[in-house]
C-alpha positions in Angstrom: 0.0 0.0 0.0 1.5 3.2 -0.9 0.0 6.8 0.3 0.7 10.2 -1.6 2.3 13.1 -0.4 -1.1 14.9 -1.0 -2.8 12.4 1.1 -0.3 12.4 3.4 -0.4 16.5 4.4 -4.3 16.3 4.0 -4.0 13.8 7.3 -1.8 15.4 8.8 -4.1 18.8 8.6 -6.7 16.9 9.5 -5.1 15.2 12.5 -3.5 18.4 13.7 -7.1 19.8 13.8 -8.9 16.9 15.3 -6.4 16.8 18.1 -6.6 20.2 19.0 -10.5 20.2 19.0 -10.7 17.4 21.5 -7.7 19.6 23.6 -10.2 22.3 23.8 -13.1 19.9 25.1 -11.0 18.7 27.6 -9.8 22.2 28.8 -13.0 24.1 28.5 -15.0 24.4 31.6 -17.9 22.7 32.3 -20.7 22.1 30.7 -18.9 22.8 27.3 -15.7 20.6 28.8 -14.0 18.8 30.9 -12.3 21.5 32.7 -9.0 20.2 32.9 -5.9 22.4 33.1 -4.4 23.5 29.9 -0.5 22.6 29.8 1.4 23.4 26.7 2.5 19.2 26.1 2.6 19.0 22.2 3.7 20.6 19.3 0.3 20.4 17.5 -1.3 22.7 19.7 1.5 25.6 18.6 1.8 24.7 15.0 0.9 26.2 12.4 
């Protein structure tokens, strides 16, 4: 199985945003999240 470089940068967007939408749930206070501390712990979150 071989993936494209255009395939590959579209899933790595996609990830990128996926991951820092569920950061956001889980730092948002309650009732819209989980309230949890936000802590800087991966380079997605500052990426661009």
């Amino acid at each position: 199985m071989s993936i494209g470089i255009e395939n590959l940068g579209k899933f790595v967007f996609e990830y990128i945003s996926k991951y820092r939408e569920g950061y956001e749930s889980f730092t948002s206070l309650p009732p819209n999240g989980a309230g949890y501390p936000k802590y800087t712990i991966s380079p997605f979150l500052k990426s661009v």
